[in-house]
C-alpha positions in Angstrom: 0.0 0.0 0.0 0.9 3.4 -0.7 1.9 5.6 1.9 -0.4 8.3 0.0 -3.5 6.0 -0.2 -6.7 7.4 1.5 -9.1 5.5 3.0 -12.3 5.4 0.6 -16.2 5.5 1.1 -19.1 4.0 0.2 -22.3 5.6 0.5 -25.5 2.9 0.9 -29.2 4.2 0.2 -32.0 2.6 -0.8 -32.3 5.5 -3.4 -29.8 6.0 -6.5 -30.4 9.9 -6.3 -29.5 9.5 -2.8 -26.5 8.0 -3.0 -24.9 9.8 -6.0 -26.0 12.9 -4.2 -24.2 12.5 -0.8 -20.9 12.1 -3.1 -21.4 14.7 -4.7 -21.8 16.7 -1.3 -18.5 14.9 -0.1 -16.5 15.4 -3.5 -16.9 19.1 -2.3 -14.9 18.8 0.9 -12.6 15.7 0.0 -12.2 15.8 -4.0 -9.0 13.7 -3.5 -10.9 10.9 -1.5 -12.7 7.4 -3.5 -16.4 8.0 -2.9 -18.5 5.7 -4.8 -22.2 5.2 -4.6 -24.4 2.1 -4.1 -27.7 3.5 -4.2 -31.1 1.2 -5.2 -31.3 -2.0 -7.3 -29.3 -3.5 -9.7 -32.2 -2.3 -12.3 -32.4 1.3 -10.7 -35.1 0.5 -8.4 -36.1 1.3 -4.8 -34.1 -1.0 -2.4 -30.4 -2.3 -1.6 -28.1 -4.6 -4.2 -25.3 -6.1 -2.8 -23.6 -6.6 -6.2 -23.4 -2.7 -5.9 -21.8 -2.6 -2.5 -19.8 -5.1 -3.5 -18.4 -2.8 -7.0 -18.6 0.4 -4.3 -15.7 -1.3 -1.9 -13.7 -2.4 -5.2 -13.9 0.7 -6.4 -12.9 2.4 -3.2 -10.6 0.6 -2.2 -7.0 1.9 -2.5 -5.1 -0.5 -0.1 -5.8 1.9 3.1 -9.0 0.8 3.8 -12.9 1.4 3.0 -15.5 2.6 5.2 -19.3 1.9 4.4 -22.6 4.4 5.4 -25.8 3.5 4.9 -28.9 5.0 5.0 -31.5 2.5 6.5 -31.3 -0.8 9.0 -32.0 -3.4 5.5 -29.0 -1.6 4.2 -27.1 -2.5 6.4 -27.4 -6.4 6.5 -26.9 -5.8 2.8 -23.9 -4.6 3.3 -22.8 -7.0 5.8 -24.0 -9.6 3.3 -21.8 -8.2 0.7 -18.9 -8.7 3.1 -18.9 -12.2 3.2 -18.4 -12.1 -0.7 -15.3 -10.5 -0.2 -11.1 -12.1 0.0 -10.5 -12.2 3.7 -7.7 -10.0 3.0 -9.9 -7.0 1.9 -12.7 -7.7 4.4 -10.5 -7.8 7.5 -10.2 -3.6 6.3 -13.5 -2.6 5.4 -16.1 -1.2 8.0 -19.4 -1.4 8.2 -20.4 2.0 10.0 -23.6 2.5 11.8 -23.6 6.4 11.9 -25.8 9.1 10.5 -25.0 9.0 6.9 -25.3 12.4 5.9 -23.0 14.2 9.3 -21.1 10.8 9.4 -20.3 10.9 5.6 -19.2 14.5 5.8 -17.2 13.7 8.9 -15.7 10.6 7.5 -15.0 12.2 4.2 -13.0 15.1 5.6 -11.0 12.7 8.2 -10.0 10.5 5.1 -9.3 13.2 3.3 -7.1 14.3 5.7 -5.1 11.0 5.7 -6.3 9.8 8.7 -6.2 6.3 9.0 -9.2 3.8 8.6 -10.2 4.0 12.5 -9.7 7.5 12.4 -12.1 7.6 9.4 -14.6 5.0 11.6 -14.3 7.3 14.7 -15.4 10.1 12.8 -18.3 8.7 11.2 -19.4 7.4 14.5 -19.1 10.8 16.1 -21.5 13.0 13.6 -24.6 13.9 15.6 -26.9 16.8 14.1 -25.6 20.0 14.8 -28.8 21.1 16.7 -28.0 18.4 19.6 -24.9 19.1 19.9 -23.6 20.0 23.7 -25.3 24.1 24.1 -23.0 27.0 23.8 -21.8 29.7 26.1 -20.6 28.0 28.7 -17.1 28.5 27.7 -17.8 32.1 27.3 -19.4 32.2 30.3 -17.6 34.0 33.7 -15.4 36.7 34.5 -12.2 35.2 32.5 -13.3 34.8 29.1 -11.3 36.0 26.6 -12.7 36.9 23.1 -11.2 37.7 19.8 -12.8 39.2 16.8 -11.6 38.0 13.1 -12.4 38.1 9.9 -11.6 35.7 7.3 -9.5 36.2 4.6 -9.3 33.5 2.3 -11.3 32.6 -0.9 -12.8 29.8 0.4 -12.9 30.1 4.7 -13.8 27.2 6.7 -14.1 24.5 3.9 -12.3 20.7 4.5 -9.0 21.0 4.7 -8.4 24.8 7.1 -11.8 23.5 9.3 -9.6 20.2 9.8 -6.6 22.1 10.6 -8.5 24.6 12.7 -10.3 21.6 14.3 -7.1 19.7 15.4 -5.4 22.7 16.0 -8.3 23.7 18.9 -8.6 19.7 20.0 -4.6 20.5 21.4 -5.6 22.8 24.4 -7.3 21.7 27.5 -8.9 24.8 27.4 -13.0 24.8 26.0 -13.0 27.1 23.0 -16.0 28.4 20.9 -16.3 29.8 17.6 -19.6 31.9 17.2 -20.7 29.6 20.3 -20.1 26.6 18.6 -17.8 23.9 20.0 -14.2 24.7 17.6 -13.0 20.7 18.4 -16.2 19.4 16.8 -15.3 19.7 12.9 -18.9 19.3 11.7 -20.0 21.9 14.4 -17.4 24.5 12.4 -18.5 23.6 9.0 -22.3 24.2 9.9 -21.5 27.8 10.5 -20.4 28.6 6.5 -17.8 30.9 7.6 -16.8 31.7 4.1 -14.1 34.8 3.1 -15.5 37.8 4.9 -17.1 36.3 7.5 -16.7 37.1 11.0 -15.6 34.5 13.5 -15.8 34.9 17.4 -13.5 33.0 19.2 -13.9 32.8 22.7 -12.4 30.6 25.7 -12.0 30.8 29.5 -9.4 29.3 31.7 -5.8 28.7 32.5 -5.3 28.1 28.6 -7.6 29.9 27.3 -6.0 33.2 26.1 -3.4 31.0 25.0 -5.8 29.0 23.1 -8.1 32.0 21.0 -4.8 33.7 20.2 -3.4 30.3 18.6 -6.5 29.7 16.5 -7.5 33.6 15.6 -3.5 33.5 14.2 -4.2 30.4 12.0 -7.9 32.4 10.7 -6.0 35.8 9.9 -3.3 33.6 8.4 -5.3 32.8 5.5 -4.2 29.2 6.2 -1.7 29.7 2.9 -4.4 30.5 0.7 -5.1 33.4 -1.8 
């Protein structure tokens, strides 16, 4: 295996224009990442074909792994089903993930392509929840010791994939909580819900013994630009 190889996904729906649509959602945070869709029948219908799983992992499968999202419970004993068809040599690296399969795919897609390694990929999947359930704001902010910067973006494209991942794992490195527009900044899918595109305004804000240290780290890497034009 490559040391470049990425792990790849495989998006399971009952409905083609289901599957071909959550890659095309993912191709626009990880374009470098195998996505491949196994959406309805062999014949185009509505249900699960595990011939189509089955060409999904070949096709996603680049030697680091493949990670598989479906969208219903039949989906996936289908998918299971397609794993017994499989070399034990390629089974014993392909997961069958039981996460949300739009936030998981997102959060799977970006991890992989990221080059994080096939549990890395798994863990992510497994921790999308929907933004609205997430953990509530403000309490970081909250007491006399906050500290609060004010930036605005300055790259073409913000927050997308790649500076969100950096930003992400960048914030995951302090013990100190830190949010971004009240949003949790370790939770990548929690940053990418908040579309903070070129010209936006982020508010970073964090309280304790690392926090200063913490905002001033992460409102550096925004005004940076991360590299980009």
């Amino acid at each position: 295996m490559a040391d470049s190889a990425l792990v790849g996904l495989v998006f399971v729906s009952h409905s083609v224009k289901i599957a071909d649509g959550l890659v095309d959602l993912a191709r626009q945070m990880a374009p470098r990442t195998v996505l491949a869709a196994a959406g309805g029948t062999d014949d185009g219908g509505i249900g699960t074909s595990f011939t189509l799983v089955l060409a999904g992992i070949e096709r996603a499968d680049a030697g680091a792994g493949v990670v598989v999202l479906c969208d219903l419970g039949s989906a996936i004993l289908t998918a299971e089903t397609a794993l017994d068809f499989l070399d034990e040599s390629v089974r014993e690296r392909v997961r069958v993930v039981d996460a949300p399969i739009v936030e998981g795919g997102v959060a799977a897609a970006v991890a992989a392509e990221i080059g994080g390694k096939l549990d890395d990929v798994v863990r992510a999947a497994r921790s999308a929840v929907p933004v609205a359930a997430a953990a509530p704001a403000g309490d970081a902010s909250a007491g006399p010791e906050t500290v609060t910067r004010t930036v605005t973006l300055v790259n073409k494209d913000g927050l997308h994939a790649r500076p969100a991942a950096d930003f992400v794992k960048l914030a995951s490195t302090f013990d100190a909580k830190v949010t971004v527009n009240g949003k949790d900044a370790a939770s990548l899918l929690a940053i990418m819900s908040l579309g903070l595109i070129r010209g936006k305004t982020a508010v970073i804000s964090s309280s304790g013994a690392n926090g200063a240290e913490a905002v001033e780290a992460l409102a550096n890497l925004l005004e940076s630009g991360f590299g980009e034009e």
